[in-house]
Structure formats: structure tokens, C-alpha cells
ZATOR-349750 format. One record per residue: x, y, z of N, C-alpha, C in turn. Coordinates in pm, whole numbers, plus 32768, in hexadecimal, padded with zeros to 4 digits. Layout:
<sites>
XYZXYZXYZ
...
</sites>
This chain:
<sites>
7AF07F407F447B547F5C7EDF7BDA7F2F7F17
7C0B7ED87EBE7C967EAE7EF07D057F0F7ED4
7D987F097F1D7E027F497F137E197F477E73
7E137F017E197E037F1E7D9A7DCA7F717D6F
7D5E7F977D937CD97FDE7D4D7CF5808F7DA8
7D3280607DEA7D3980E97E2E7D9B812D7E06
7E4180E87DBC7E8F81337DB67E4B81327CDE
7E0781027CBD7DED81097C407D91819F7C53
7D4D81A57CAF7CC582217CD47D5582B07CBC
7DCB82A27D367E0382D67D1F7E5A833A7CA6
7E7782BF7C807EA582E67BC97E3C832E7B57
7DBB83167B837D4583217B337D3983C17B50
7D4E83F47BE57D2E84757BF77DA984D47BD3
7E3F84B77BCF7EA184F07BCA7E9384EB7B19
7E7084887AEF7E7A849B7A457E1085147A29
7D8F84F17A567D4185687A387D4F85FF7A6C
7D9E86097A997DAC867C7AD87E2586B47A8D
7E9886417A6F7ED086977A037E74869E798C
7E378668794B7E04868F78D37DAA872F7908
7D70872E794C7D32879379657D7788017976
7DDA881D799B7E4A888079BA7E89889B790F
7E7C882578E77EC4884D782F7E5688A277F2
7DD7885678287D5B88AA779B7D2E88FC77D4
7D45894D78677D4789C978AC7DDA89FE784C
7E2789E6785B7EB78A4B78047E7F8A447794
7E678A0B77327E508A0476DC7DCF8A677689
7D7B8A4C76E27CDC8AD576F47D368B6B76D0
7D548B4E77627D668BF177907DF98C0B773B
7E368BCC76B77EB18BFA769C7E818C1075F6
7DE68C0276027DA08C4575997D5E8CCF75A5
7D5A8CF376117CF98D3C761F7D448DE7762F
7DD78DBA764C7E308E2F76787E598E7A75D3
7E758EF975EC7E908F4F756F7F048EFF751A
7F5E8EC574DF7FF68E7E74B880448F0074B1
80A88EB8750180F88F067501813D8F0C747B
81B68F88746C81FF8F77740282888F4273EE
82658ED2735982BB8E74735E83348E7B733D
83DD8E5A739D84338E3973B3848A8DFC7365
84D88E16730585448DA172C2853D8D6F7313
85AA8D42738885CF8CE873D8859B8CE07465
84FF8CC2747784C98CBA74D6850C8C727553
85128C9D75D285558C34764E85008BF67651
84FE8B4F768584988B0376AC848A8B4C7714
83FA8B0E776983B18B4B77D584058ADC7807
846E8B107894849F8AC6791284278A95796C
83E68AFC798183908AD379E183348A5879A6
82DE8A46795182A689FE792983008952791B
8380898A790083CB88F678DB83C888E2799E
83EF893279E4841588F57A7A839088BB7AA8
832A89097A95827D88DA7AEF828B88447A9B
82C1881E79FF82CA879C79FD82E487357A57
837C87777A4B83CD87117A8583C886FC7B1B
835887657B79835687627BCC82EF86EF7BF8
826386F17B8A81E6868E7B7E820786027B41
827086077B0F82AF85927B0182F1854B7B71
834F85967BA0837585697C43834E85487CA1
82D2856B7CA1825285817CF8821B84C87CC5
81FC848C7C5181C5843B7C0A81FD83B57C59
829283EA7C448301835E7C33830B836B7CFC
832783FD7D26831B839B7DCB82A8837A7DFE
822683937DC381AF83007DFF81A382A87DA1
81D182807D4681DA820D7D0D823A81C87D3B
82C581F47D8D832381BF7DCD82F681B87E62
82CD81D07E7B828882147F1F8237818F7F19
81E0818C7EBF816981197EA381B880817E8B
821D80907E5282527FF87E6382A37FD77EEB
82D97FF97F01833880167F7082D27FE27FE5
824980037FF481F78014805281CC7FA88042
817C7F5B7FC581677EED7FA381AA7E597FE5
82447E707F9582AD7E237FC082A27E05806E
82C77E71809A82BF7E5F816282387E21816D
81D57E54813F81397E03816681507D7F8143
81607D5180E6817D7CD1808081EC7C768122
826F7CBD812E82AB7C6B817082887C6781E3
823A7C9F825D81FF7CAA82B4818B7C3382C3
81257C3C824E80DF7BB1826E81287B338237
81BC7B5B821682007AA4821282247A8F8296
82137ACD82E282707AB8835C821A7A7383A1
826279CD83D982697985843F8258797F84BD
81C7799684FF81B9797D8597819B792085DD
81BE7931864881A1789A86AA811378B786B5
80A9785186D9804278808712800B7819874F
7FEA784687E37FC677FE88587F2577F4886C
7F1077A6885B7E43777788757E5A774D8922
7E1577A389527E22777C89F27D6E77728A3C
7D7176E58A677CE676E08A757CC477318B23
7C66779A8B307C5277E98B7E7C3D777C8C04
7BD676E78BF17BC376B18C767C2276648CA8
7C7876238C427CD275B48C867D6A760B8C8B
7D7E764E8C3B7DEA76968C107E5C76548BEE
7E3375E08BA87E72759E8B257E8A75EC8ACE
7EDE75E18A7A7F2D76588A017F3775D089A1
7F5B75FD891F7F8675CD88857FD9762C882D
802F761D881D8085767387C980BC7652873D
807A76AE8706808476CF866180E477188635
8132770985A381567780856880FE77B0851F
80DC782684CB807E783F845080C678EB8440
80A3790883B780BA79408348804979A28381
809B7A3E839F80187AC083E77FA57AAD8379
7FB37AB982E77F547AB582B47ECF7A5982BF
7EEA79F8830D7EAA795E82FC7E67799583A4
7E9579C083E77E4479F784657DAF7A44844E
7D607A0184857CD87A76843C7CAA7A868509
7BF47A9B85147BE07AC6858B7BD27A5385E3
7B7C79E285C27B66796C86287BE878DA85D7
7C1078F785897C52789585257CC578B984F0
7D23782384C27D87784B84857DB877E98429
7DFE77B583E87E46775883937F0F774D8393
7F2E76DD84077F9376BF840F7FE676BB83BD
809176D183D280CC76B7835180AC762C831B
809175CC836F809B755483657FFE752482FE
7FB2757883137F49757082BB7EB8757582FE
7ED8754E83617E6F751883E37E1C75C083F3
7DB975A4840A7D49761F83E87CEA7619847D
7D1E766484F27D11769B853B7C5476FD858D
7C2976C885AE7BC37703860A7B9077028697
7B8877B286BD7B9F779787257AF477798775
7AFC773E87BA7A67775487EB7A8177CF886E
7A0677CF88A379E97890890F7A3A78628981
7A5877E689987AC877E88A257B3577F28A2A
7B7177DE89997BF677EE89697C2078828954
7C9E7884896C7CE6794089277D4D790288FC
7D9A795688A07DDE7965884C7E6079C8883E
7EEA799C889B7F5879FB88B07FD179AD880B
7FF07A4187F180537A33878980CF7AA087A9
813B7A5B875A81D67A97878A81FF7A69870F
827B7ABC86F982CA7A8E8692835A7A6586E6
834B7A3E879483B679EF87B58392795F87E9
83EA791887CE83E0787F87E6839C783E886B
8313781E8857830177E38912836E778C8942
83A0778289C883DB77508A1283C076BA89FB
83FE766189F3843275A489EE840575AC8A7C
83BA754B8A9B83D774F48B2283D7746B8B39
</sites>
């Protein structure tokens, strides 16, 4: 299940749970004796605040959830050097590539060039500039 599907799972259980909480009030606001009725009834405070409180609640993980997104999102744009260093001769090659484009034995250069390592090779990455010589 992707980060989509998970914050959708999310929404799926917070919606049902308010509905369930309405047709629980709703049950049990049949079942009580009625009270007697009021010209000018007060609204119920409490009921308007548990709103506005489950509403608040809504909007900071839906804000929480983008916010979080965004940093993930700009995190795999980010630009690393990455050094292929062969274990017997200890010859090196140096790449930039895109974190996302990094996988476990492989990678795909900015440059386009598509990267594999074979079992003698390792694989050091930095996001500072290797040294010119």
C-alpha cells in the first residue's frame, strides 16, 4: 500500500468513526425520557466545542500530512555525489544522481547513464563535492 492509500485508509477510519459517534448520539438521544421544552433553548456548548475540536483534529493531519509529504518529496530531489569504488584496484568513478534514483546494487545518473554495480564494487554517497585533482 502506497503513502496514498495509507493516508486515504486514514481518512476512511476517522470518517467512520465520526459517523458512528453521530448514529450512537443519535440512538441513545431516542431512547432518553425528553426533556421539557424551552422557549429559548441554549445551544449545547459542549457539543458545538467536541466539533470544533474533531475538526481541528481533521485539518492538523491533513496539514501534518502535507507538510510531511512536501519534506519527503524534497528530500528525494536532492542531489548526491556518488562514488563507485572498485574494491581490487581501488579505482573510483564519480556520479551525481537524484536520492530517489539510488536503489540497492544500482542507480541512474543525472546524466542519464544507468549504473551497476557488480559484488567487487561499493558504493559511497555524500551530498558534499569530491575533491578535483
Amino acid at each position: 500500500m502506497g503513502l496514498l492509500g495509507k493516508l486515504l485508509l486514514t481518512a476512511a477510519v476517522i470518517f467512520a468513526a465520526l459517523l458512528y459517534l453521530r448514529h450512537r448520539n443519535q440512538r441513545s438521544s431516542l431512547e432518553v425520557i425528553p426533556a421539557p421544552r424551552v422557549v429559548n433553548p441554549d445551544p449545547k456548548p459542549t457539543r458545538q466545542f467536541i466539533g470544533w475540536i474533531a475538526a481541528g483534529i481533521v485539518v492538523f493531519v491533513i496539514l501534518g500530512s502535507g507538510i510531511w509529504l512536501y519534506a519527503y518529496w524534497q528530500d528525494q530531489q536532492a542531489v548526491l555525489y556518488v562514488r563507485v569504488i572498485d574494491a581490487g584496484s581501488g579505482q573510483h568513478t564519480d556520479y551525481r544522481a537524484h536520492r530517489r534514483e539510488i536503489r540497492d546494487r544500482e542507480f541512474v545518473s543525472i546524466e542519464g547513464v544507468r549504473v551497476r554495480l557488480a559484488d567487487t564494487e561499493r558504493l559511497e554517497t555524500t551530498t558534499i563535492p569530491p575533491a578535483r585533482n
